[in-house]
C-alpha positions in Angstrom: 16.1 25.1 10.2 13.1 23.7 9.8 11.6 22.6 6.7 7.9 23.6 5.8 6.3 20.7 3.0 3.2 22.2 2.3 0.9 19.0 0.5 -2.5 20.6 1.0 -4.4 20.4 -2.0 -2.6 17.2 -3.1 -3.9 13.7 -3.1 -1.8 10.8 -2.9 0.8 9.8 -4.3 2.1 13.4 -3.9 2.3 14.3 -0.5 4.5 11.4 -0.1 6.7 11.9 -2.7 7.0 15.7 -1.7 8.5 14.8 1.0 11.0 12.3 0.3 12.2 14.9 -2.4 12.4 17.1 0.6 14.5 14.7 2.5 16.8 14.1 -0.6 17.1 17.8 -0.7 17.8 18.8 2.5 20.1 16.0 4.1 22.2 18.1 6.8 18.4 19.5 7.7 16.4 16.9 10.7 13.7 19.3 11.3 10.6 19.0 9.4 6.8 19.9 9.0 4.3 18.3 6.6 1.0 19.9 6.2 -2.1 17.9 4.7 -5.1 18.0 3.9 -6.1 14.4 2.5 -6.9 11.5 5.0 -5.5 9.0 2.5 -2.3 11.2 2.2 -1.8 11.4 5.8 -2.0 7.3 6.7 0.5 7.2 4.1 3.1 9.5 5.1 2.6 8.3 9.4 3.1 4.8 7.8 6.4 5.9 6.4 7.7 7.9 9.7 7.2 5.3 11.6 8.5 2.6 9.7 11.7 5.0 8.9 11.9 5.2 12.8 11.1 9.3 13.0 10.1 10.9 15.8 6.4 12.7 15.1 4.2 15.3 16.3 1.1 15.1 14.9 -1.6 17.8 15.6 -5.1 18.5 13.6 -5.6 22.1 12.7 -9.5 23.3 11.0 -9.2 21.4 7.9 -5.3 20.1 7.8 -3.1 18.3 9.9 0.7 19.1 10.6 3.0 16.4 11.3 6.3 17.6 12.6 8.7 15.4 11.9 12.3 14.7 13.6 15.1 12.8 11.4 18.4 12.9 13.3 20.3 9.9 13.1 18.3 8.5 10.5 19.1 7.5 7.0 16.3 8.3 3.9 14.8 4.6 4.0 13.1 2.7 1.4 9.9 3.1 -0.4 8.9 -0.1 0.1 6.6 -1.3 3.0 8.0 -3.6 5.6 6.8 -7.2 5.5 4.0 -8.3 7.7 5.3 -11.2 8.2 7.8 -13.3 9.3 7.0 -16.6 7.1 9.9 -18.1 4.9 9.3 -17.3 0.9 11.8 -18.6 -1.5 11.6 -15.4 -3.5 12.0 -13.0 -1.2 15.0 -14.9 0.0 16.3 -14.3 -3.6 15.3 -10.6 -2.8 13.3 -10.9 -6.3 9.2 -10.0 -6.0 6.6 -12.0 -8.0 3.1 -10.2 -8.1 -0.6 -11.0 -9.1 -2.4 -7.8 -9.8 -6.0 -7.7 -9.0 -8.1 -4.7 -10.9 -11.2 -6.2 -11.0 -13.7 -8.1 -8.3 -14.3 -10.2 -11.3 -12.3 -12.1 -13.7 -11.9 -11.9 -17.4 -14.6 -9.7 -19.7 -17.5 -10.7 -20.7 -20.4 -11.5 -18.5 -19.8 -10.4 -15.1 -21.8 -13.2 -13.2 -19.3 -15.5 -14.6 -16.5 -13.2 -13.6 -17.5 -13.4 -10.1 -17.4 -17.1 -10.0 -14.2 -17.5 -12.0 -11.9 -14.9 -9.7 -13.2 -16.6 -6.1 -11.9 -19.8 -8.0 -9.0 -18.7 -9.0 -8.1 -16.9 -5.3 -9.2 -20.4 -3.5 -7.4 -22.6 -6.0 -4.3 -20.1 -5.2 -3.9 -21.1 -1.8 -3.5 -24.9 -2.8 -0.2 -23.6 -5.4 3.3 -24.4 -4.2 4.9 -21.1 -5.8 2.7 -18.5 -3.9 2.9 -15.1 -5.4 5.0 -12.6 -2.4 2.4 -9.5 -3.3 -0.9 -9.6 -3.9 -1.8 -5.6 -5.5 -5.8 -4.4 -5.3 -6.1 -1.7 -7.7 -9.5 -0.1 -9.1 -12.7 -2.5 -8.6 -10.3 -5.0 -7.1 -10.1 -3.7 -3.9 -13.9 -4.9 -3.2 -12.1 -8.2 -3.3 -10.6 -7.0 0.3 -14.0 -5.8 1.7 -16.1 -7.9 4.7 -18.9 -8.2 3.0 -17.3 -9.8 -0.4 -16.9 -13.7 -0.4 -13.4 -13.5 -1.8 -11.5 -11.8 1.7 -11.5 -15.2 2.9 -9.4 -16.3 0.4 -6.8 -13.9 0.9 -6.8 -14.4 4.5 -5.6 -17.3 4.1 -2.6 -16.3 1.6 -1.8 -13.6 4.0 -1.3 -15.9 6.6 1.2 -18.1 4.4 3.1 -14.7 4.1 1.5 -12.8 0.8 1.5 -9.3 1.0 -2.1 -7.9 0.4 -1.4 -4.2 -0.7 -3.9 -2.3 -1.9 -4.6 0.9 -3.3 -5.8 3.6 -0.8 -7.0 6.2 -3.9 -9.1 3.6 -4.9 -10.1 2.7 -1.2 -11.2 6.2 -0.6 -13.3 6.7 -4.6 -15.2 4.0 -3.6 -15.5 4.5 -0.4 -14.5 1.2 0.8 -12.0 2.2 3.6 -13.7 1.5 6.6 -14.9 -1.7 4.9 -11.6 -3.7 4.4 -11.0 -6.7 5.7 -7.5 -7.6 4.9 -4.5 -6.1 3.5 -2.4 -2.8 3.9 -3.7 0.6 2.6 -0.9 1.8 0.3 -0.6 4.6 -2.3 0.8 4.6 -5.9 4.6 5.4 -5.3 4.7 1.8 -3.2 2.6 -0.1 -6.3 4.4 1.6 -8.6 7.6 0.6 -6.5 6.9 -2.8 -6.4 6.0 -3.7 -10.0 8.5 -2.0 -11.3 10.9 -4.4 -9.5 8.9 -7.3 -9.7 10.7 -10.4 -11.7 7.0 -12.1 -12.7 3.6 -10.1 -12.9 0.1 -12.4 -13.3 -2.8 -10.3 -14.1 -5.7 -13.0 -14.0 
């Protein structure tokens, strides 16, 4: 039988969590259909067929796309985005997570010239640590951090090639319409950040 999971009118992180209830909820079922309606949404939920190892078949309708998803032989996966790399990290070889959330481009309050200076600092100074974070999470303004035209995207460039995880948040990609304009990192949703800092054993917020 095949499932219907109708997400149109939701914006992420729903659509994504719709459906994983729906897998939860109908185990013996392999046959399903996602309808949305949010771009975001959408990204999300072909990032998490493919990396569950699903067969898709996605098709764009006036204002919605289906995506009809096949499960047999598969087991519900995690939540949790794969790594993008394959560099050795003493914490993730514990299996624990240490995070530095980023929701500003600037750091500290105050006067936001200052702010500027202080957070490309801190990112640079960063990459010379020996205990590098595994995550790096853009949330809110701090997703400009990730853009090409923002000094900072150098910066984590280079901690994503020494095996940080950039993840950022796609809501906040899409309010400020910053999508096209990222440089670096993985467009993620709320159910992943949420996720990850609840499991994380050390959380810096600079």
């Amino acid at each position: 039988m095949l499932i219907k999971v109708d997400t149109r009118g939701k914006v992420c992180p729903l659509p994504l969590i719709m459906f994983r209830q729906a897998l939860k909820q109908n185990q013996l079922e392999t046959e399903f259909e996602i309808l949305t309606d949010n771009e975001t949404a959408c990204g999300n939920l072909s990032d998490f067929i493919c990396q569950s190892g699903f067969s898709v078949e996605k098709k764009e309708y006036e204002g919605y796309t289906s995506l009809k998803v096949n499960t047999k032989g598969k087991s519900i996966p995690s939540i949790q985005p794969q790594q993008g790399s394959e560099v050795s990290h003493p914490l993730k070889e514990m299996n624990s997570i240490s995070i530095v959330q980023l929701r500003s481009d600037v750091m500290g309050q105050g006067e936001d010239q200052l702010g500027e200076i202080l957070i490309l600092a801190y990112l640079n100074a960063l990459n010379e640590v020996e205990s590098l974070p595994t995550h790096i999470i853009c949330y809110n303004r701090g997703i400009r951090l990730a853009t090409k035209s923002h000094p900072a995207n150098e910066a984590l460039k280079k901690l994503a090639e020494k095996g940080v995880e950039i993840i950022l948040c796609g809501t906040c990609t899409d309010y400020f319409k910053q999508k096209e304009e990222i440089a670096v990192g993985k467009i993620s949703n709320m159910l992943v950040i949420a996720d990850l800092l609840s499991r994380a054993a050390h959380i810096v917020t600079p």
